[in-house]
C-alpha distance (Angstrom), angle and dihedral (degrees) to the residues before:
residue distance angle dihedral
X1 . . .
X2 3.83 . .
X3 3.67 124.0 .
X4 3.78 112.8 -141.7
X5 4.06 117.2 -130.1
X6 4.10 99.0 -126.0
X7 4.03 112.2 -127.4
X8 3.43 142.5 -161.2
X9 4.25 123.1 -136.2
X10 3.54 116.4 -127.1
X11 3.80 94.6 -98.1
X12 4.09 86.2 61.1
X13 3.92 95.2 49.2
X14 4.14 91.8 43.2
X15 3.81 84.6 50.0
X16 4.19 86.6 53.2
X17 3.41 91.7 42.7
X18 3.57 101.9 52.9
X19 4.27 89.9 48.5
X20 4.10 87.5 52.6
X21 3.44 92.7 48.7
X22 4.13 94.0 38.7
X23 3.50 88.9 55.6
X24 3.95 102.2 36.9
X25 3.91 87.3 49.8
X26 3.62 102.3 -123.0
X27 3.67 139.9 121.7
X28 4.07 122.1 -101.6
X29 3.54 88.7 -108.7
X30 3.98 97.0 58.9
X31 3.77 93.5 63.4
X32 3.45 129.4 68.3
X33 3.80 129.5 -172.7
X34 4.28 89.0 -102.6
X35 3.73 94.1 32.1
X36 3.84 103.1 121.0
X37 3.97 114.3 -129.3
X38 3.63 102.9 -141.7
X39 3.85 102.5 25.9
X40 3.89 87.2 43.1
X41 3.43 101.2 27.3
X42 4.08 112.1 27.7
X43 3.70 84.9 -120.1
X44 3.62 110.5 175.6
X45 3.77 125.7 -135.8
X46 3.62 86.5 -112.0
X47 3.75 95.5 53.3
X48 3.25 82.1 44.6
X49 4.49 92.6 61.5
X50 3.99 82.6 33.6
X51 4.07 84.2 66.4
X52 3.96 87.4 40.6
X53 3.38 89.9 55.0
X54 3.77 103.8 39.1
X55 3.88 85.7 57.8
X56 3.56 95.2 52.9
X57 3.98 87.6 59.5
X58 3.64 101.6 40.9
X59 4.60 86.8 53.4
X60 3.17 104.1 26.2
X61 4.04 88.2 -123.6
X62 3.65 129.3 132.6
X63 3.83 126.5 -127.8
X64 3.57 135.1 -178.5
X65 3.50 126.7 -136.2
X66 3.69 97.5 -119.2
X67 4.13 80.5 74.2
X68 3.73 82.8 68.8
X69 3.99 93.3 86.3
X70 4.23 84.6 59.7
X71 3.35 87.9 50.3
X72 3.77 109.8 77.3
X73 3.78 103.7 106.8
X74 4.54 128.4 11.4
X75 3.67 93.7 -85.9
X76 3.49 93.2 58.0
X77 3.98 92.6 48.2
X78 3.88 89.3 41.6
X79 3.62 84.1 63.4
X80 4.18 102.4 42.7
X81 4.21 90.7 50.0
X82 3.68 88.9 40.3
X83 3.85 92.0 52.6
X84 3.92 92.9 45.4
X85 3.57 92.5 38.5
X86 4.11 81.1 58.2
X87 4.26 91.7 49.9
């Protein structure tokens, strides 16, 4: 039996991006998808639950703050909305 790895479409990870980089203050441009947000950025821990939060809101899904230590750069958030999304 194979498991499938959930996803997002493009749309869904530009809409991501834009809240990281809304609420870290920085332009598109200055983030990539490995960037890391607070060795990187100087993103606080609560910038860090302000991003957590802001997801929640724009998906409707719920995530706990232990998915906080995935979520230092976009891959790593691509992967916690895509595997609540998939819930």
């Amino acid at each position: 039996m194979t498991t499938t790895v959930p996803t997002l479409d493009d749309s869904q990870k530009a809409e991501i991006r834009d809240i990281v980089c809304d609420i870290l203050e920085l332009e598109l441009d200055e983030v990539s998808e490995t960037s890391r947000f607070k060795e990187e950025h100087d993103a606080d821990s609560l910038r860090t639950i302000e991003i957590l939060a802001s997801l929640e809101r724009t998906f409707g899904i719920s995530l706990k703050q232990s998915e906080l230590s995935r979520m230092v750069n976009l891959v790593g958030v691509y992967a916690v909305v895509a595997e609540a999304k998939a819930q």
